[in-house]
C-alpha positions in Angstrom: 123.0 37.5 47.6 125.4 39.5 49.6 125.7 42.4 52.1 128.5 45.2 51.8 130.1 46.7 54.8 131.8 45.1 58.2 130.1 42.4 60.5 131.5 44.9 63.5 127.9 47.2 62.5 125.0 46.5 64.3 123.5 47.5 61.4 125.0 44.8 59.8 124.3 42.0 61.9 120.6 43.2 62.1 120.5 41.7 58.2 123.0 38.7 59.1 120.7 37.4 62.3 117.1 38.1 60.0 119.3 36.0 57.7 120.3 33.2 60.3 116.5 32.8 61.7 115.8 32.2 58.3 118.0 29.4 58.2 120.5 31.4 55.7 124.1 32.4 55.7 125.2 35.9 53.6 128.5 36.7 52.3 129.4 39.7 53.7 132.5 42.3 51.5 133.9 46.0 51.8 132.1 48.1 50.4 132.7 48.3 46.2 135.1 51.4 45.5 137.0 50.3 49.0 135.1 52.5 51.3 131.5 54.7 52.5 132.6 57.3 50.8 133.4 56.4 47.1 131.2 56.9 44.5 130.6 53.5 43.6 128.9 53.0 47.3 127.3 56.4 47.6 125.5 55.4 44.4 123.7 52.4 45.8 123.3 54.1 49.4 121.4 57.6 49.2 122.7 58.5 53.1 126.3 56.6 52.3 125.5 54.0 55.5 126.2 50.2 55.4 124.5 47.5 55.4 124.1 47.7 51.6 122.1 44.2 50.3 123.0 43.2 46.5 120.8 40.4 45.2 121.2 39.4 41.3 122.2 42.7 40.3 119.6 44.4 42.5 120.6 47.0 45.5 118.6 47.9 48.4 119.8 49.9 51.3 119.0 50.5 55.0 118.9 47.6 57.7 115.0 47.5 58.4 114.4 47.7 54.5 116.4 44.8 54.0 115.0 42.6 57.0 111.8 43.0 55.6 113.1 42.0 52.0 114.7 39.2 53.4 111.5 38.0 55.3 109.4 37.9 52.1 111.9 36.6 50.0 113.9 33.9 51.7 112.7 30.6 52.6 112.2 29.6 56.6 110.6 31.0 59.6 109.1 34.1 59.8 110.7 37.2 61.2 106.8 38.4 62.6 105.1 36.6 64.7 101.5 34.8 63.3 99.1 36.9 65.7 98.6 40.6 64.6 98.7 41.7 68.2 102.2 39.9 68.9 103.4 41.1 65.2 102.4 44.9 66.4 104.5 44.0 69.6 107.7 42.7 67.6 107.1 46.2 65.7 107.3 48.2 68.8 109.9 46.6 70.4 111.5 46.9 67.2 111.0 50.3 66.7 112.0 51.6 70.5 115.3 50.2 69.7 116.2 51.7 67.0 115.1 54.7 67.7 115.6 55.1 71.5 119.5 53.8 71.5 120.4 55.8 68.7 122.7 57.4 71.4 125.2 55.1 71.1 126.3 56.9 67.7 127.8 59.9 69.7 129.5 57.8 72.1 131.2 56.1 69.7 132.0 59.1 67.8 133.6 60.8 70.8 134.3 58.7 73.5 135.2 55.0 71.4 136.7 56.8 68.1 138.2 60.0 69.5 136.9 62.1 67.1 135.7 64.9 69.0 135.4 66.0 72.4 132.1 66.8 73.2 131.2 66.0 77.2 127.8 67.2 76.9 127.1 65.5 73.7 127.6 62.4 75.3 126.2 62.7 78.7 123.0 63.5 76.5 123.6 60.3 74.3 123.8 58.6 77.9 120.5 59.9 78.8 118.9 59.3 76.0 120.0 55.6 76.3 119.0 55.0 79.7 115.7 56.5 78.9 115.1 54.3 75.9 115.9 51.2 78.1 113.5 52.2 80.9 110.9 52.4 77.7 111.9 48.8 75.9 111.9 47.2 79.4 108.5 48.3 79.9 107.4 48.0 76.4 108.4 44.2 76.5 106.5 41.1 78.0 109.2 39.4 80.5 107.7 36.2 80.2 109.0 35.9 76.6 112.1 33.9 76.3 113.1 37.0 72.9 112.3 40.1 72.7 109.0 40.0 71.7 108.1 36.1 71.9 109.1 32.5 72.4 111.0 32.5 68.7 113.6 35.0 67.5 111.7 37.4 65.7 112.5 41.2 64.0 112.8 42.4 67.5 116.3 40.3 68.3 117.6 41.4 65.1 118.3 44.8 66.4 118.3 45.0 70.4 121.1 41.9 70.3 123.5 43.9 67.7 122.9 47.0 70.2 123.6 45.0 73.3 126.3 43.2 71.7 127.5 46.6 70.6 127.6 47.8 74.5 129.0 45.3 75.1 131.8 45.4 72.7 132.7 48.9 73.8 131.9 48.6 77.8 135.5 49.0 78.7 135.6 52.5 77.1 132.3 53.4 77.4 130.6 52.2 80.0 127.3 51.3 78.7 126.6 47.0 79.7 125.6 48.8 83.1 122.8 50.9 82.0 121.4 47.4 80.8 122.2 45.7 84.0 119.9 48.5 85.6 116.7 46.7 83.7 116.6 43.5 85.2 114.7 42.4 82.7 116.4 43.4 79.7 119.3 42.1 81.4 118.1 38.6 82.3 116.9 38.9 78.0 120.5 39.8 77.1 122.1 36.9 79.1 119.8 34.3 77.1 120.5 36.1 73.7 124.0 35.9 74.2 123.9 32.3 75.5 122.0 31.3 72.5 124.1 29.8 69.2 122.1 32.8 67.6 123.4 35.2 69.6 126.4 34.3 70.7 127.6 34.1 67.4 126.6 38.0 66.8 128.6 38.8 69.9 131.8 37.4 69.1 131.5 38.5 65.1 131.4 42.1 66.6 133.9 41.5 69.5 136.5 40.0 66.9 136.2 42.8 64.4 136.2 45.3 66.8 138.8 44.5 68.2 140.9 44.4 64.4 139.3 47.7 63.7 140.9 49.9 66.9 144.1 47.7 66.2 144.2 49.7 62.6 143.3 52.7 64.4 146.0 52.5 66.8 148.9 51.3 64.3 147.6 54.6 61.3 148.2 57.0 64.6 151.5 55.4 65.6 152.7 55.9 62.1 151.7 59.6 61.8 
């Protein structure tokens, strides 16, 4: 069993920590034909996005798909909690951040990548973001130690690859503030990333990050 595409995508760490709770450690590679775009990846992905999961032959794409593969199939804790009130909870808080921080695509696109310049586009992302974290910090009980819980559950396996991800680009984007302005989430954040859990997410993403604008910068020197 093994995951295409780079342990600097939240995406990807989403399946690496659903992994980890489980008690199990995936290989992650490049994606086969050497990038998104070749036809060898576009064939197992229909939108052409990593994570891509390979199991015995067997392809399955996009990160909440897999989590929920690797739940039923993989021995060790489950990812939901027992109670179907507390699973539904996991499920929202879940769901409001995947949804609700999607604005962190066009600030990476134009403000951490350079690829366009679009002001509005990402004083809009901005919004949207601050919104969605006004929504998860009420959406969440702050008596739980995770996200949704006293165990790491579906939950953590997206909001601490998004806040690592803020993290990761803070100096350039500015975006570990708008968490600091939900206490809660904030106080949540500080015990994710202290955790061995979740401190190992944050420096995967930091380290690779950081190798991925070095490539960046030396393919624009050399044009």
């Amino acid at each position: 069993m093994k995951v295409y595409g780079s342990v600097a995508s939240p995406f990807v760490q989403r399946v690496l920590m659903a992994a980890r709770i489980k008690g199990h450690d995936l290989a992650v590679e490049p994606p086969p034909g050497g990038s998104m775009q070749s036809p060898e990846f576009r064939a197992i992905s229909p939108m052409g996005r990593i994570p891509v999961l390979e199991d015995d032959g067997w392809t399955l794409a996009e990160s909440s798909a897999i989590v929920g593969y690797l739940d039923e199939v993989l021995d060790g804790p489950s990812l939901l909690p027992g109670n179907p009130r507390e699973r539904a909870h996991a499920r929202l808080v879940e769901t409001l951040a995947s949804h609700e921080l999607a604005g962190l695509r066009p600030i990476m696109v134009c403000k951490v990548f350079g690829m366009r310049d679009e002001p509005v586009l990402v004083d809009e992302a901005r919004t949207t973001i601050v919104a969605g974290l006004e929504a998860l910090e009420k959406g969440r009980n702050p008596g739980h130690v995770w996200a949704a819980g006293d165990s790491p559950s579906v939950a953590d396996c997206i909001l601490v690859p998004l806040f690592s991800l803020m993290e990761v680009i803070d100096p350039i984007a500015g975006t570990s503030a708008l968490v600091a302005e939900q206490p809660g989430l904030a106080a949540y954040r500080d015990r994710a990333f202290a955790s061995e859990l979740g401190g190992r997410t944050v420096r995967e993403m930091k380290q690779s990050f950081a190798a991925i604008l070095e490539r960046r910068q030396q393919a624009q020197q050399s044009t």
